[in-house]
N, C-alpha and C positions, 0 to 999 in steps of 0.2 A: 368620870367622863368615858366615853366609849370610846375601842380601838380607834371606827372609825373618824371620831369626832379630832382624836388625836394623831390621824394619819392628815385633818385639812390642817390642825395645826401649825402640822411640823410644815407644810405645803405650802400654806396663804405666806410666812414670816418672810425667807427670803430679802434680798439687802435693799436697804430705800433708797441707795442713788437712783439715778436714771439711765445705769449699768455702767460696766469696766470697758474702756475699748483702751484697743493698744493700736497707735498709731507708727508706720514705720514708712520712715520717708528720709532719704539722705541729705536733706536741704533744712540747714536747722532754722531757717524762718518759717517753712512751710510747720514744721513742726510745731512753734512756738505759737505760731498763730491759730491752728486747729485745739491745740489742748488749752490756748486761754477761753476761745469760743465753745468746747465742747465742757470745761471746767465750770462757766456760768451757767450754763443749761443744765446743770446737777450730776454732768457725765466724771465719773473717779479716771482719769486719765493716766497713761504709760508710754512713753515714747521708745524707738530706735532708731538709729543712724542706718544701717544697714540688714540687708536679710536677714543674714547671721545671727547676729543679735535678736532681731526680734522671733528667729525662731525658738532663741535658748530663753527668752521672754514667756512665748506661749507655753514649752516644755514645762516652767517653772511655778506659772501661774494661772490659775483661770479667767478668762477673759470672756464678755457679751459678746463681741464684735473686734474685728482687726480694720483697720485702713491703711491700705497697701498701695503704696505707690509702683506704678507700671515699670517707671525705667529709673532701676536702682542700678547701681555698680556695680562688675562681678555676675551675681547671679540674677537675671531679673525676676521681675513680680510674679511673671506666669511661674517661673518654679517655686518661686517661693511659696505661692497659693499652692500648687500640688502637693507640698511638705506640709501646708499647715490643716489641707483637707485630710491628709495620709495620720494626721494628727488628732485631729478630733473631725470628723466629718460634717458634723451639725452647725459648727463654728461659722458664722455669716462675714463673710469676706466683702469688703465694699473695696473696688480699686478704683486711682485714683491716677490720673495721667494728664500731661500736659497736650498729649498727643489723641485726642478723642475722635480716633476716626472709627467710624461702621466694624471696620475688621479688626478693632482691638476689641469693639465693647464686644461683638461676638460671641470671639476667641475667649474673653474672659467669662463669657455667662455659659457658655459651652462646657467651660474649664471647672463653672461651682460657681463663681462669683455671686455674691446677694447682689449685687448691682456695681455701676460704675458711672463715675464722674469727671468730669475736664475741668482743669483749673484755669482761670478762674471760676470758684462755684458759687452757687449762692448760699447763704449762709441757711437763710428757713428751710428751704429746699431738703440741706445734709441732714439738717438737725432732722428734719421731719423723716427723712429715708434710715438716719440711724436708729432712732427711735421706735419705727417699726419693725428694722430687724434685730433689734435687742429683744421689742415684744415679742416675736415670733419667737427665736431663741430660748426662751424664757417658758413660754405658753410650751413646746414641743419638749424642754427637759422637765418640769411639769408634770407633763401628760405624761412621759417615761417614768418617773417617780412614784405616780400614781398608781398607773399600773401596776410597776415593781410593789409596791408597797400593798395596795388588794389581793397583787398574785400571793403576798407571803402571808395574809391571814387569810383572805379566801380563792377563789378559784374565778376569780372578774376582769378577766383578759381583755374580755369583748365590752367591758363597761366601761363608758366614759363620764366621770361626773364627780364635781367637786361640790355643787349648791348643798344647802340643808337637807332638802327636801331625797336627795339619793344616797347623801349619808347614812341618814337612816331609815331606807329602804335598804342598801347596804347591811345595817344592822339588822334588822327584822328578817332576810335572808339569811345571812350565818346561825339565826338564830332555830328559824324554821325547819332547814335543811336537813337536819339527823334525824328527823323527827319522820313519821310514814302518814303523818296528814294531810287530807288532801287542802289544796291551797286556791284561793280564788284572784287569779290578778283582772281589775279593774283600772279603763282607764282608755281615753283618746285612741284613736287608730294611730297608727305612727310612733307609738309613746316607746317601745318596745317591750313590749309584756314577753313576745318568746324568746328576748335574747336575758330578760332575769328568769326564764322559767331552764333555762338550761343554766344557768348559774344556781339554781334551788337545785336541779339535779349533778351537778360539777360537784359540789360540794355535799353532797349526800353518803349517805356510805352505799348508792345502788349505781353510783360516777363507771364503774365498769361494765355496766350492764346497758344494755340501748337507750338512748333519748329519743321516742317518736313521736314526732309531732303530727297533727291530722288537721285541715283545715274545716270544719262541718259547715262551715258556710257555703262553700266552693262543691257541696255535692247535692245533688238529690236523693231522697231520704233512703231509696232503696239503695242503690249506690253506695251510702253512708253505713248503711248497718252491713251489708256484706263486705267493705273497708275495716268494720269494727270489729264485726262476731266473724267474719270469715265465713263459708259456708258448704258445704257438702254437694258430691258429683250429683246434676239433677233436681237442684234445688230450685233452677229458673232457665227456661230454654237457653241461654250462651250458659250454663255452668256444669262447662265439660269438661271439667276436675274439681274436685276437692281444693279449698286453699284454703290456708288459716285468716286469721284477722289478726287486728295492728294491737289490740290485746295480747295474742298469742306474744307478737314479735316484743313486745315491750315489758314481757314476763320477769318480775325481779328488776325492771327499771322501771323508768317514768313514761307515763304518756300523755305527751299537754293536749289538750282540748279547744284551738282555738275557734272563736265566734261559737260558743256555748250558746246562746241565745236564739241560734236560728235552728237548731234542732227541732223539731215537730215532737209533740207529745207520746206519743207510741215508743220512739227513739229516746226520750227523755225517762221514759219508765223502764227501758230495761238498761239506761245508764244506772237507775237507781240501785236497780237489783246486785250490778256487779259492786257496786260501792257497797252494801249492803253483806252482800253473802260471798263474794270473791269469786263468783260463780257466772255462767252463763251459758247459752245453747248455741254451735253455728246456725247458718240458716239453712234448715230442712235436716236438722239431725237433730238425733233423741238423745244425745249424750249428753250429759254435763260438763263443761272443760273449768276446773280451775286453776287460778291465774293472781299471780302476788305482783299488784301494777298498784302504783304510787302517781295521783289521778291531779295533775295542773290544770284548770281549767282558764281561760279567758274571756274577757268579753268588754265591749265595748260603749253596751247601753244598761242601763237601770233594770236591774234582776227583778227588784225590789215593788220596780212599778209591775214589770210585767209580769209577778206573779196575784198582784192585786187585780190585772186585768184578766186573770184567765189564762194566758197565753205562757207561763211557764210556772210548772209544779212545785209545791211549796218546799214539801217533802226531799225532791232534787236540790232546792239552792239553799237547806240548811244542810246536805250532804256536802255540798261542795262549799259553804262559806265557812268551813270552818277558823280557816285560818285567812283571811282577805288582804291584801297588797294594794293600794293605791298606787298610781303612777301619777305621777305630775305632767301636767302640759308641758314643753318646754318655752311658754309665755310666762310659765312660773319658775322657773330654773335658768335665767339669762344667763347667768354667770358661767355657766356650760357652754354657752355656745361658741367663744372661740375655741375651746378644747376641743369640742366635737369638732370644729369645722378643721380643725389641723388633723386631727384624726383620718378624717374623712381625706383630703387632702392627700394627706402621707399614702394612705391605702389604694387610692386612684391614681396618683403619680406613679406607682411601681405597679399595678394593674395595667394601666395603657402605656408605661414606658414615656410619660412624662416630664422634664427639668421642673415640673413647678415645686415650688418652695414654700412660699408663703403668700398671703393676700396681704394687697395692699388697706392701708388704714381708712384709704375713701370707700373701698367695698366693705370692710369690715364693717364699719358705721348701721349699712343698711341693713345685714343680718342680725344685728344688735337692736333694733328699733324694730325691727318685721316682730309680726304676732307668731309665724307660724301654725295655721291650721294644722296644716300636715302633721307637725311636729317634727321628730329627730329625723324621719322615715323621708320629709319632703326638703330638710335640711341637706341630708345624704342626697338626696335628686340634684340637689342644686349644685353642692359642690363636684358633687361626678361630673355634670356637666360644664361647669367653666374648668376643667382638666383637660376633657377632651375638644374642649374649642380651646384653647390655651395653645398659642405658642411661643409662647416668654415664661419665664421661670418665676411671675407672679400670676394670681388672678385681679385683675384689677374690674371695674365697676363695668366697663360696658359687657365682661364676660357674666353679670347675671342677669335672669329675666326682667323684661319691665314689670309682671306682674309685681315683684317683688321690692322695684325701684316707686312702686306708684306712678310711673309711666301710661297707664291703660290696664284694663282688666279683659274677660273671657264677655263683659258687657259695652263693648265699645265698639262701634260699629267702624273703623276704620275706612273711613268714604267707601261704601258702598258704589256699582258701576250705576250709570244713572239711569240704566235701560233695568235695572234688578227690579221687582216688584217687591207690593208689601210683605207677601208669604215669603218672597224668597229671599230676604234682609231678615225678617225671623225666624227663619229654618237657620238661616248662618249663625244667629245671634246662639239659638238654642244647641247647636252642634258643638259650639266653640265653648258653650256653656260647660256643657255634659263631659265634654272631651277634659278640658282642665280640671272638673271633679275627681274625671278617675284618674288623669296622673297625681293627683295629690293621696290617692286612696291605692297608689299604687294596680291601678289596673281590677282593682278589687269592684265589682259590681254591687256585692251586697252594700258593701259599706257605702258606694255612690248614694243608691236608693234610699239609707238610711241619714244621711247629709242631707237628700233634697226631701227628706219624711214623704215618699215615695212607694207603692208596691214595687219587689225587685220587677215581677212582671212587666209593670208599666214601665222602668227603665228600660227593659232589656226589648220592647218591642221599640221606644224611640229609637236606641241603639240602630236595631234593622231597619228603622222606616229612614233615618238620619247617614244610614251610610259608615257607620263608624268603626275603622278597625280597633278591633281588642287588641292589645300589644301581651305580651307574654309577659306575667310578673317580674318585676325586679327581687332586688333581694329586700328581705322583711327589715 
């Protein structure tokens, strides 16, 4: 079995109640009656009488979830919570008070609280709010595990994914890594081909020497080669100096290649030559420069066809396939997507300063059921954005798009005014269209034009005829 086969193992096992919580409440009816109710529901239940206690409780043992009563005797609940966050920080605190006014629940979600309740409660309600902050619990030490566990055979800090399908992609990179082959990843826009192509180089032995990435899609071909080969003072009216290319910079490291396919054939043949002879000319000088670059390529549409069409060299894409990487949609790797989406979550909560915590299990639902086109890339969209409309310490349902609730789509014409004519009901229709391709494409135009089987040309004049601000990419 493979390391990483044996890293989901140890991963998936994990205990099959429905988690440990430790209840701590000074009223032994209150007590008696949550741990028979929390014991039928499959919950491994702990009781204490006082703070005290249930701090030397948590010290001792591990626990899913605490339910902390507000006004205990002695010390109350808000310190108590400050001791048992000071204790383990991840630990989901549900408090629990007879007094449920605005400025306790506040004060306690302010404080960390996973949430909080007034007694009398209802029963489905606890069960359901426990439940998910066990799962969240669960899902984030998990994802720390994971981590931990890829960081100590490989170098997959930035990779989130437990399915089959990235295990052993996982494998095939540890595998490829040492090796100075050039490597071809395929595969959906969104999927993230550049964050495995810098884990190929993380885990390489050239990891100390630069990782440059180039987008060739994002340039014009002339642009592109003097980005690559660099070029000498003179060599084109603005080139008033000398300056290297992303070759030079990438000498003895990696240089990934992304949107390989939109290269024009001139640029395609003197890619061949470097792969070939390790060699190359800037632009407008007679030198030779050689250059030891370990060559990632990407792309996102069928090589295969278009080298049957004419349109990319055969010669080039058996240079570059020598070693090929599939990425999977993530409509094929479901089982990733709460990982990612806590992921995602964690990293945007402490980017914009945040209290969110976890998503609640009715939003959950719908990112479990959604296809994502986008994939990981329009995932991360999503969740960034219910962070920063977030001002509670969950994401709950109404903080994601309707597109994604099946609400309405980029074709719905939302009553139009009744004075709008036909042109200009579908000029809206076609704006709102375009405009939601490229946040899913990440702002990316090629790829837009390649979604609607489009010249970019013809996209990028609707663009101007349409009105449409470009936004500045996000991150890949």
């Amino acid at each position: 079995m493979s390391e990483a086969a044996v890293i989901s193992r140890a991963l998936n096992g994990g205990p099959g109640s429905a988690g440990a919580v430790l209840i701590i409440d000074d009223e032994a009816e209150i007590r008696e009656s949550l741990q028979t109710l929390l014991e039928l529901e499959g919950f491994v239940v702990e009781t204490a009488s006082s703070g005290e206690e249930g701090l030397q409780r948590v010290g001792e043992h591990p626990f899913d979830l605490v339910l902390l009563d507000l006004a205990l005797p002695g010390r109350n609940g808000m310190e108590i919570l400050a001791e048992i966050r000071s204790h383990d920080l991840h630990l989901p605190v549900i408090m629990i008070t007879a007094y449920g006014t605005v400025e306790n629940a506040v004060r306690a979600m302010q404080s960390g609280a996973a949430n909080f309740v007034q007694k009398p409660w209802d029963n489905e309600k606890l069960v359901a709010d426990l439940r998910a902050a066990v799962g969240w619990r669960r899902a984030a030490e998990e994802n720390v595990q994971l981590k931990r566990a890829l960081k100590q055979r490989y170098n997959f800090e930035n990779i989130v994914g437990k399915s089959e399908p990235m295990l052993k992609i996982f494998d095939l990179v540890a595998q490829v890594a040492n090796s100075r082959s050039t490597v071809l990843l395929q595969g959906e826009s969104g999927t993230g081909k550049e964050v495995i192509a810098k884990a190929i180089h993380l885990n390489s032995p050239r990891n100390e020497r630069p990782f440059v990435p180039v987008n060739t899609g994002s340039m014009p071909t002339d642009l592109l080669e003097s980005t690559l080969f660099g070029h000498v003072k003179g060599a084109f009216t603005s080139a008033i100096a000398s300056k290297k290319g992303l070759f030079e910079v990438a000498d003895k490291g990696t240089l990934f290649l992304d949107e390989i396919a939109t290269m024009g054939m001139e640029t395609q043949a003197k890619i061949l030559r470097v792969l070939q002879d390790r060699k190359f000319m800037h632009l407008g000088g007679i030198q030779e420069v050689q250059v030891d670059v370990r060559i990632v390529a990407a792309t996102n549409v069928d090589l295969r066809q278009m080298v049957r069409e004419g349109r990319f060299r055969e010669d080039l894409f058996y240079r570059l396939n020598v070693i090929s990487i599939e990425l999977p949609p993530l409509r094929q790797r479901k089982e990733d997507v709460p990982l990612l989406a806590e992921h995602f979550l964690k990293k945007y909560a402490e980017e914009n300063d945040r209290p969110v915590r976890r998503i609640t299990p009715e939003a959950l639902r719908p990112l479990m059921a959604y296809s994502w086109p986008g994939n990981v890339r329009e995932l991360e969209n999503v969740i960034e954005r219910a962070v920063v409309l977030s001002l509670g310490p969950e994401i709950t349902l109404d903080l994601l798009p309707d597109s994604l609730l099946g609400r309405g789509s980029a074709f719905t014409l939302h009553d139009p005014p009744p004075e709008a004519s036909l042109f200009e009901i579908v000029e809206d229709v076609e704006r709102r269209v375009i405009t939601d391709m490229l946040e899913k494409c990440n702002w990316n135009q090629t790829e837009a034009a390649e979604h609607f089987k489009v010249p970019l040309s013809t996209l990028n004049q609707k663009i101007r005829r349409l009105n449409i601000e470009i936004k500045k990419k996000g991150r890949g």
